[in-house]
Every structure is written in C-alpha cells, then in structure tokens.
DSSP file (Angstrom, degrees, kcal/mol; ACC not computed):
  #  RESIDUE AA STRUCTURE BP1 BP2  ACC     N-H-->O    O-->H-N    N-H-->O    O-->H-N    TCO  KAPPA ALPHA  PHI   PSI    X-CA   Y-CA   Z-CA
    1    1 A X              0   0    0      0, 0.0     2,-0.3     0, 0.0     0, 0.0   0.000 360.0 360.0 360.0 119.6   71.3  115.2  119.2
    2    2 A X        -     0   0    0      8,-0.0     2,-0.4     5,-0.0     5,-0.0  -0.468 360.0-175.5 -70.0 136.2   72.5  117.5  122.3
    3    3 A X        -     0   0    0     -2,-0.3     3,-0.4     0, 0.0     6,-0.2  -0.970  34.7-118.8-119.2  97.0   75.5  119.2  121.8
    4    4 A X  S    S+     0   0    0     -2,-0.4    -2,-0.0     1,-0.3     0, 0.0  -0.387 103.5  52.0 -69.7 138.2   76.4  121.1  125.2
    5    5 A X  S  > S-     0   0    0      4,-0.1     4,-1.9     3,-0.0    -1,-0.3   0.583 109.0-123.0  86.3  23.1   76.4  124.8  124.1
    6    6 A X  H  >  -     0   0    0     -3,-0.4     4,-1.2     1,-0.2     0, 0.0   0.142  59.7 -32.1  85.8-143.9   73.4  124.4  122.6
    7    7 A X  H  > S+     0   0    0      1,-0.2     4,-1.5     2,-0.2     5,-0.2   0.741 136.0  56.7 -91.0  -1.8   73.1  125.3  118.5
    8    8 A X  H  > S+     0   0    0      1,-0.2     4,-2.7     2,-0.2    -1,-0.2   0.972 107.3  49.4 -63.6 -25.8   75.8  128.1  118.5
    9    9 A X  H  X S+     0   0    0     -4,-1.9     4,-3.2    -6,-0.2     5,-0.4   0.935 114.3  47.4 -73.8 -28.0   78.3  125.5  120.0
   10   10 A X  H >X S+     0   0    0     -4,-1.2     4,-2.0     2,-0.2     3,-1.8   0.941 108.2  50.0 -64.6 -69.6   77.0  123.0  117.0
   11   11 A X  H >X S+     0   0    0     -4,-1.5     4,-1.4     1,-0.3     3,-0.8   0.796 114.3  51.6 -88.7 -68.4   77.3  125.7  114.0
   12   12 A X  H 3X S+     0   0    0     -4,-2.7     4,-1.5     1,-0.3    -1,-0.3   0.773 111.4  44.0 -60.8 -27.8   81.3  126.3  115.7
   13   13 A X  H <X S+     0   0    0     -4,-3.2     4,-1.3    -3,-1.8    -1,-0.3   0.713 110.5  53.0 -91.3  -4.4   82.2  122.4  115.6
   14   14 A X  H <X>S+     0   0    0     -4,-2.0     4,-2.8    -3,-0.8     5,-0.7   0.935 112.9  49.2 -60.5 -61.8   80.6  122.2  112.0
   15   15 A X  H  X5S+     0   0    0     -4,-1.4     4,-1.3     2,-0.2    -2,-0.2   0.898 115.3  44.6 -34.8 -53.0   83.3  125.2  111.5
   16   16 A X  H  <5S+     0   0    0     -4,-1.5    -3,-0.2     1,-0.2    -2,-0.2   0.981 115.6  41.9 -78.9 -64.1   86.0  123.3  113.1
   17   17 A X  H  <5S+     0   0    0     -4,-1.3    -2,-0.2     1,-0.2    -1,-0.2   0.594 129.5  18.4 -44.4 -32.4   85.6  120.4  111.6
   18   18 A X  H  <5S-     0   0    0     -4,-2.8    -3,-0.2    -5,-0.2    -1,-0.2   0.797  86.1-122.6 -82.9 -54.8   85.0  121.3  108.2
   19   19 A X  S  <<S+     0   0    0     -4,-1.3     2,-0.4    -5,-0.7    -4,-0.2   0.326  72.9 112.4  95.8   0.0   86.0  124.6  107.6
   20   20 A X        -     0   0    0     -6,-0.5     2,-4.5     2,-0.0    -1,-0.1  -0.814  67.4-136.7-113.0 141.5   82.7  125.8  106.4
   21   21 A X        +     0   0    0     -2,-0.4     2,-0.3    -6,-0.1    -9,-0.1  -0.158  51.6 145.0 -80.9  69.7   80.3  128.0  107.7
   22   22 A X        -     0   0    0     -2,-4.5    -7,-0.1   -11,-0.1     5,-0.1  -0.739  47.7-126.3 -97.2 133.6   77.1  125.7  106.9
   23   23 A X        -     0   0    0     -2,-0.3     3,-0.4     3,-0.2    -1,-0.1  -0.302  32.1-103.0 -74.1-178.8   74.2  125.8  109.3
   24   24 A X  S  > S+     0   0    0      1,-0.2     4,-0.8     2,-0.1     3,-0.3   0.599 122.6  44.7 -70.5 -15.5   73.0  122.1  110.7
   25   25 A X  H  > S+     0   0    0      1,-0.2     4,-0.8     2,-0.1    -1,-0.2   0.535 113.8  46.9-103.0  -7.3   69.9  121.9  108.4
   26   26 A X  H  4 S+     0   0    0     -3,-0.4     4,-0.4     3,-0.2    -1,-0.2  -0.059 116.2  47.7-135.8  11.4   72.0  123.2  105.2
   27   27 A X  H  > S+     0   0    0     -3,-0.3     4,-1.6    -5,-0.1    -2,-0.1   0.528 117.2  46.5-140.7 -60.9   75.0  120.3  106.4
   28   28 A X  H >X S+     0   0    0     -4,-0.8     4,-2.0     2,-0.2     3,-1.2   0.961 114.1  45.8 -33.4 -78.8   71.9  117.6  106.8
   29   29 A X  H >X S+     0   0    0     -4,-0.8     4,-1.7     1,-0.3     3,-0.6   0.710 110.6  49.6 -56.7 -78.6   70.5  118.6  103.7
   30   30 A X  H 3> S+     0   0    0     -4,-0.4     4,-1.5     1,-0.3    -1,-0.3   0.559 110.2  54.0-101.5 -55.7   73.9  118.5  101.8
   31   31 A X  H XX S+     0   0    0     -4,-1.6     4,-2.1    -3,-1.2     3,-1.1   0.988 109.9  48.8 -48.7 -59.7   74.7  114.7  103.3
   32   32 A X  H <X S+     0   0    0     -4,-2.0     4,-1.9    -3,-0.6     5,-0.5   0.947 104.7  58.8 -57.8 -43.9   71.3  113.5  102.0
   33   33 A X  H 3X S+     0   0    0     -4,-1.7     4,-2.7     1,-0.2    -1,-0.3   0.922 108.4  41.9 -38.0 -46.1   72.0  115.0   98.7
   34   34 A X  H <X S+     0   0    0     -4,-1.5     4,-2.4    -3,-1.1     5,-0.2   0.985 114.3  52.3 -75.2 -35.9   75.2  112.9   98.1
   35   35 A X  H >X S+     0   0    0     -4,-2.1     4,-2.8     1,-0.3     3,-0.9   0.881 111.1  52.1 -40.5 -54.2   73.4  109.8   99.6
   36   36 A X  H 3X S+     0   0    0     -4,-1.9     4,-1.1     1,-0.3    -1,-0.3   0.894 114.4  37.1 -12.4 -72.7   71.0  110.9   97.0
   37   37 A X  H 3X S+     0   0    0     -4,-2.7     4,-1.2    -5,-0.5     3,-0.4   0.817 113.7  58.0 -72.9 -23.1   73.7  111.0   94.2
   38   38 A X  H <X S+     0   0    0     -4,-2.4     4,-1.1    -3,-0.9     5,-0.3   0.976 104.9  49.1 -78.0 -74.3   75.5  108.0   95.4
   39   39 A X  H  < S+     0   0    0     -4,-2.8    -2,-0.2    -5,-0.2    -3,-0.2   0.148 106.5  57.9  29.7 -67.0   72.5  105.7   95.2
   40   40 A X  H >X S+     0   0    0     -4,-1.1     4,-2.7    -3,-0.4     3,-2.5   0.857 105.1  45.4 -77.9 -85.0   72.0  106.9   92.0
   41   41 A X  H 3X S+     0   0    0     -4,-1.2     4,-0.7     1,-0.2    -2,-0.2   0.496 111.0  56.3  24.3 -63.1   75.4  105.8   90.7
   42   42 A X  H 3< S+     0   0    0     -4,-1.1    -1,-0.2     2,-0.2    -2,-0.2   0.552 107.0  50.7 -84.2 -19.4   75.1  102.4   92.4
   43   43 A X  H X> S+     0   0    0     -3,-2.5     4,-4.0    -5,-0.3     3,-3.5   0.735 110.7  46.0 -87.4 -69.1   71.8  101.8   90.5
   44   44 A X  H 3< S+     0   0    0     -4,-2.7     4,-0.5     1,-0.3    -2,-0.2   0.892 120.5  35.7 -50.1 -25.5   73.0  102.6   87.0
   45   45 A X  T 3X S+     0   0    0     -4,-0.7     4,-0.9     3,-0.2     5,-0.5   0.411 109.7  60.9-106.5   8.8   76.4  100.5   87.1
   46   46 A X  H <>>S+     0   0    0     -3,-3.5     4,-3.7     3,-0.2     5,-1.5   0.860 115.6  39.0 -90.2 -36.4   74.6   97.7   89.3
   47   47 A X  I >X>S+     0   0    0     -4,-4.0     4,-3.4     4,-0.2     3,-1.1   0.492 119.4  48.7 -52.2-105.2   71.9   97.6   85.4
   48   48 A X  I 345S+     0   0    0     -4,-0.5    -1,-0.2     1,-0.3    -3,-0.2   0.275 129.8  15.8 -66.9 -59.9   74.8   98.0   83.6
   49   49 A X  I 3<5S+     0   0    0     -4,-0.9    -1,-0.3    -5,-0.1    -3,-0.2   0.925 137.9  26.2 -90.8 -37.1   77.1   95.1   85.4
   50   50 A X  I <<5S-     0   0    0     -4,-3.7    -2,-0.2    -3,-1.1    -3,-0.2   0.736  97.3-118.8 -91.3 -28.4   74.4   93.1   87.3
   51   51 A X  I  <<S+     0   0    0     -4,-3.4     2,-0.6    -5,-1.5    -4,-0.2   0.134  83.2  86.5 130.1 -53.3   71.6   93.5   85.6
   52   52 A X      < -     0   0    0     -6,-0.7    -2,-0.2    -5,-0.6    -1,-0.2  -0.882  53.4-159.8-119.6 126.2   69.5   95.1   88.3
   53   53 A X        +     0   0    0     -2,-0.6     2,-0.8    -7,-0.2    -9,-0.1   0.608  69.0 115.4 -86.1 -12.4   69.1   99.1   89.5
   54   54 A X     >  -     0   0    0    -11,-0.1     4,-3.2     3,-0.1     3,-0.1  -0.174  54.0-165.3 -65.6 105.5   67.7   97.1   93.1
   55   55 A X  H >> S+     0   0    0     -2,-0.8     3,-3.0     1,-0.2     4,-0.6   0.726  86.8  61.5 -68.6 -85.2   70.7   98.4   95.6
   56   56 A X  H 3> S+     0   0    0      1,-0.3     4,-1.6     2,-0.2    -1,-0.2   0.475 110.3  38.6 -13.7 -62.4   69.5   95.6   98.2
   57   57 A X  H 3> S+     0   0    0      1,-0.3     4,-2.0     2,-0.2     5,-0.3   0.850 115.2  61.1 -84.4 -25.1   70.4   92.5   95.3
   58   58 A X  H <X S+     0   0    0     -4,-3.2     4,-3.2    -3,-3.0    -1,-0.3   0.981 113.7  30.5 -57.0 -44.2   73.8   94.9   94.2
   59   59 A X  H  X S+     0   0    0     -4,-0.6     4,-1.0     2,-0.3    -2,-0.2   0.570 114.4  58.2-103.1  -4.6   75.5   94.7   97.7
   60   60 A X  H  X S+     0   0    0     -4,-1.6     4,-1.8    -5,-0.2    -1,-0.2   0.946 116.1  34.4 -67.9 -74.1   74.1   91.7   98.3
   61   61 A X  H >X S+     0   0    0     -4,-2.0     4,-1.3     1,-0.2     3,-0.8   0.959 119.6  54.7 -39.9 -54.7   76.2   90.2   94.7
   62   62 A X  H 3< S+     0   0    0     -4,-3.2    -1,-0.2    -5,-0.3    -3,-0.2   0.951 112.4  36.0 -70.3 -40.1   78.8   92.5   95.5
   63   63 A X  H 3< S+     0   0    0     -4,-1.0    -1,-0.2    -5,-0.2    -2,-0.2   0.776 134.0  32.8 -64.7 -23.3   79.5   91.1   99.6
   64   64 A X  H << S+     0   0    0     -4,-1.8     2,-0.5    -3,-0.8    -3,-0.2   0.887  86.8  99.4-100.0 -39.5   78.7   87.3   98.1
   65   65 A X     <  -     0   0    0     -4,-1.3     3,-0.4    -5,-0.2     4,-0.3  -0.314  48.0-174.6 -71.4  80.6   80.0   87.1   94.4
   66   66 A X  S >  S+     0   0    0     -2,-0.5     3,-0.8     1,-0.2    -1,-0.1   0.820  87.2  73.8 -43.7 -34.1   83.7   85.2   94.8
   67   67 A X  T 3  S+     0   0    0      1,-0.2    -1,-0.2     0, 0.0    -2,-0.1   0.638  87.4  53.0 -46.3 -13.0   83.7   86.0   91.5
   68   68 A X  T 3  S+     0   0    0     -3,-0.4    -1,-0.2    -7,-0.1    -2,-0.2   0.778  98.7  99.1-100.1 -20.8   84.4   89.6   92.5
   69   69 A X  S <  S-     0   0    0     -3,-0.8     2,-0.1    -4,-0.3     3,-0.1  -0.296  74.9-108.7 -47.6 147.6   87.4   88.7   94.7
   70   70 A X        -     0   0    0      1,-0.1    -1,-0.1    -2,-0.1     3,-0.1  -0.532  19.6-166.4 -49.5 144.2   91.1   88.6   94.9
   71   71 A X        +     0   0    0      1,-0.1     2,-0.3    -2,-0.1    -1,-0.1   0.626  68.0  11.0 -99.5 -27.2   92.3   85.3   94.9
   72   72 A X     >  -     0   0    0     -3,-0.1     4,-0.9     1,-0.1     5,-0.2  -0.861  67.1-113.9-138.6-167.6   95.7   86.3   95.9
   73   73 A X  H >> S+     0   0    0     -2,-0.3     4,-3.2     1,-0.2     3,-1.2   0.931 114.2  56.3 -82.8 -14.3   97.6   88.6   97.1
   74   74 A X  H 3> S+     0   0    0      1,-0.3     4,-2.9     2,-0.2    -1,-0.2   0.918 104.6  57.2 -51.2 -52.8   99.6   88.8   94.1
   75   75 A X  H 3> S+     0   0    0      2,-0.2     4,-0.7     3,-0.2    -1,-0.3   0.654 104.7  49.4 -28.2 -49.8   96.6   89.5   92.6
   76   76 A X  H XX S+     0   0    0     -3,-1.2     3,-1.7    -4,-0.9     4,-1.6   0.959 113.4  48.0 -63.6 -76.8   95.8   92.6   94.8
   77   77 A X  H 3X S+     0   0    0     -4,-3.2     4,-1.9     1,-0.2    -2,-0.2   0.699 104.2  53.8 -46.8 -32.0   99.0   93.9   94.2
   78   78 A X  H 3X S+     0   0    0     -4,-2.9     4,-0.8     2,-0.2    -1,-0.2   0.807 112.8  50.5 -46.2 -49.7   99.2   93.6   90.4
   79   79 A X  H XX S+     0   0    0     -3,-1.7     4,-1.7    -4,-0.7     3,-0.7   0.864 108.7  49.5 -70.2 -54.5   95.8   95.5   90.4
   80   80 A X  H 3X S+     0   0    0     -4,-1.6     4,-3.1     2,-0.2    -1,-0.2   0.814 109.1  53.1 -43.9 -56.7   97.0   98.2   92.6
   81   81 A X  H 3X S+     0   0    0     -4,-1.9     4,-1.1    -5,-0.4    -1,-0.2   0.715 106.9  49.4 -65.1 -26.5   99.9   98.5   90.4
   82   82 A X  H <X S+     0   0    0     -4,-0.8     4,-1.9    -3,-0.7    -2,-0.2   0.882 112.1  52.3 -55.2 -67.1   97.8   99.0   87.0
   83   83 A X  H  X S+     0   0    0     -4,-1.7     4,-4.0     2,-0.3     5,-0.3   0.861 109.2  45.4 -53.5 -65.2   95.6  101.8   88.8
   84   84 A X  H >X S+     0   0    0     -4,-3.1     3,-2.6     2,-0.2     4,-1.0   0.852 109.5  58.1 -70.6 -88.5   98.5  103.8   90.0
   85   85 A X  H 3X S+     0   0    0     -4,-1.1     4,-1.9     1,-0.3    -2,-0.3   0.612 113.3  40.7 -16.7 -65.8  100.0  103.4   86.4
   86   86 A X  H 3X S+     0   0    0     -4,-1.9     4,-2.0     1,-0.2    -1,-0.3   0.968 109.3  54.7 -47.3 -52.8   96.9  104.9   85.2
   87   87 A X  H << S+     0   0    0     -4,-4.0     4,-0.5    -3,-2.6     3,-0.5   0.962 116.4  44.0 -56.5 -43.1   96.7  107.6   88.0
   88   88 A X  H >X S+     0   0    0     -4,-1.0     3,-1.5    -5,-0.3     4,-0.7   0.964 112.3  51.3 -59.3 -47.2  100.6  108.6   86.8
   89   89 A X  H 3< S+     0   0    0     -4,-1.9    -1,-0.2     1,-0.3     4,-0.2   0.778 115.9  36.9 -69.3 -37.6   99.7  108.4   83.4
   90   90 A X  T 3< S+     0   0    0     -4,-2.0    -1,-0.3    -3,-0.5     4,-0.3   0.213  93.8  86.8 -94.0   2.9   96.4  110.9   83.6
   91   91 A X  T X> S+     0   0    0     -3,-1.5     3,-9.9    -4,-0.5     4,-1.4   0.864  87.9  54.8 -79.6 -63.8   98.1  113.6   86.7
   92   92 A X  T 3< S+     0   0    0     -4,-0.7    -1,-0.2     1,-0.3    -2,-0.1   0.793 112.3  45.1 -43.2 -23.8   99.9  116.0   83.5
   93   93 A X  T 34 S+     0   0    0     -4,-0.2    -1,-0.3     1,-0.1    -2,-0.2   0.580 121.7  32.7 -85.2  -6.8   96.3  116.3   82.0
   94   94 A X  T <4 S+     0   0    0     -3,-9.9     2,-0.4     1,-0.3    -2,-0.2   0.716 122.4  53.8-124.6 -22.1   94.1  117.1   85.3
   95   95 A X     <  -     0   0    0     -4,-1.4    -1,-0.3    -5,-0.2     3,-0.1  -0.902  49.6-170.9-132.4 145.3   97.1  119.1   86.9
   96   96 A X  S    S+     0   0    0     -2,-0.4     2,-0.8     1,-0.2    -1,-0.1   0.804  88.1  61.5 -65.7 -21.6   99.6  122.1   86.0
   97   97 A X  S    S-     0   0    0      0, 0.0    -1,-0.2     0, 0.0    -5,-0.0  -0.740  82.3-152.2-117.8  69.6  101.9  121.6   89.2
   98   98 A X        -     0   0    0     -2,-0.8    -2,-0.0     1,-0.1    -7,-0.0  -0.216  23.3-110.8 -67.9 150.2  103.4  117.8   88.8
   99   99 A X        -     0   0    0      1,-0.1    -1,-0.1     2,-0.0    -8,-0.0  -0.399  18.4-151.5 -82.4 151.2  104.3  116.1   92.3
  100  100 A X  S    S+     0   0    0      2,-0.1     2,-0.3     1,-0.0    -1,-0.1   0.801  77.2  70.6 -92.0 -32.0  108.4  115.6   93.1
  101  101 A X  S    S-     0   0    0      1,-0.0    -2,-0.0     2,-0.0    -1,-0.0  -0.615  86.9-120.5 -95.5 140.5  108.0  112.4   95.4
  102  102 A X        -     0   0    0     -2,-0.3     2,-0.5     1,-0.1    -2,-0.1  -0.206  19.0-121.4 -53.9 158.0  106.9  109.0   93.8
  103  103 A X        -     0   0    0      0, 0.0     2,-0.1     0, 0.0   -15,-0.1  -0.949  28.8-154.3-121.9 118.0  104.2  107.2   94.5
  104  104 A X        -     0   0    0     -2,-0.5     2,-0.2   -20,-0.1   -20,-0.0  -0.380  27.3-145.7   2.7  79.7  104.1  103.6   95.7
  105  105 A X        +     0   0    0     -2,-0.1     2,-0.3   -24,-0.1   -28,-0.0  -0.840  35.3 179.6 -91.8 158.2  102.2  100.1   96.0
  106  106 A X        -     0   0    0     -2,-0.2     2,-0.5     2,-0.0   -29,-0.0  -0.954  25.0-134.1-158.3  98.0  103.5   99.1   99.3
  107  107 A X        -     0   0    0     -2,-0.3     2,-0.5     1,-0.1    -2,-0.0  -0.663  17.4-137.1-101.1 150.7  102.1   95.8  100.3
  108  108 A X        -     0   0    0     -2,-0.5    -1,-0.1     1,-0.1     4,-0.0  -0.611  17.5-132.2 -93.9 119.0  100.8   95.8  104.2
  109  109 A X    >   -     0   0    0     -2,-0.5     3,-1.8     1,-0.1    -1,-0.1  -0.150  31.6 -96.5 -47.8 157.8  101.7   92.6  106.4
  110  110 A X  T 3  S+     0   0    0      1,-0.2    -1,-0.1     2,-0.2    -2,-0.1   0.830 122.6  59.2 -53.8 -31.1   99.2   90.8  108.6
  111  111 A X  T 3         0   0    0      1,-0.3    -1,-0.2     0, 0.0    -2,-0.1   0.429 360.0 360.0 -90.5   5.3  100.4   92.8  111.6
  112  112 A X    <         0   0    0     -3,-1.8    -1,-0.3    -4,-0.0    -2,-0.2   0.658 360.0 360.0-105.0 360.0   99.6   95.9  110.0
C-alpha cells in the first residue's frame, strides 16, 4: 500500500495511531499472530460447544443457529444485566483502585 511520505511517513502514522514505535513488518507480524491466537480459541470452544474445530461450519452454526439468538429484547437486556453483575462482582479482585460512577444497562431505541 502507498502511503505518501514513503516508509518514514508509515512508521510515524503507526506512532500516531498506536503509540508504539513498531516497524510495518513487526505490526504485520503481530496482527497475524493474534489472528493466529484467535483462530485457535474459535476451534477449541467450537469442539467443545459444536462438536467441530472446522471454523467455516462454527460461523456458519453461529450466523444460522436461532437457537443461539435473543428472542426478545427483554431477553437481551436480562443478559446484559447478569454480565455486568458479574463484571461488578469480579472488579475488587482484578483491581486495587475501585471506579466512583456506576455502571449501567441502558437499552438503545430503534433510532439509535
């Protein structure tokens, strides 16, 4: 890909954007890794819950599967509301510095 400013200009919007001083081949390399590690991840819980390590037939079940939906919104929200109960429940064990403002479920209209 051209980048006008050639590769110095590349190595400074990696800089900007990031905040790390990582060349373009060491930035590459770094993406593929997590693809790598994500992949990975998606194979072991797709045996574990489908059956099957084949990411094609996971995301396939996972985009098709109705079973795997909300049925309503109630639903959504309920879920939402469980998860952040957990997230509250687990912050004094992963941090020393507990947050002052609450946190939310907030449910979004159709126009938003």
């Amino acid at each position: 890909m051209y980048v006008p400013g050639g590769a110095a200009e590349y190595v400074r919007l990696i800089r900007m954007h990031t905040s790390l001083n990582l060349t373009p081949d060491r930035l590459h390399s770094a993406g593929l890794q997590e693809v790598t590690r994500i992949n990975g991840e998606m194979e072991e819980l797709g045996e574990r819950v489908f059956g099957t390590r084949d990411r094609a037939q996971i995301l396939k079940r996972l985009r098709t599967d109705r079973e795997l939906y909300f049925d309503s919104r109630d639903e959504v929200a309920a879920k939402a509301e469980e998860a952040l109960s957990r997230a509250k429940a687990a912050i004094p064990k992963w941090f020393g510095k507990l947050p002052r403002a609450d946190c939310e479920v907030v449910r979004m209209e159709e126009h938003e």
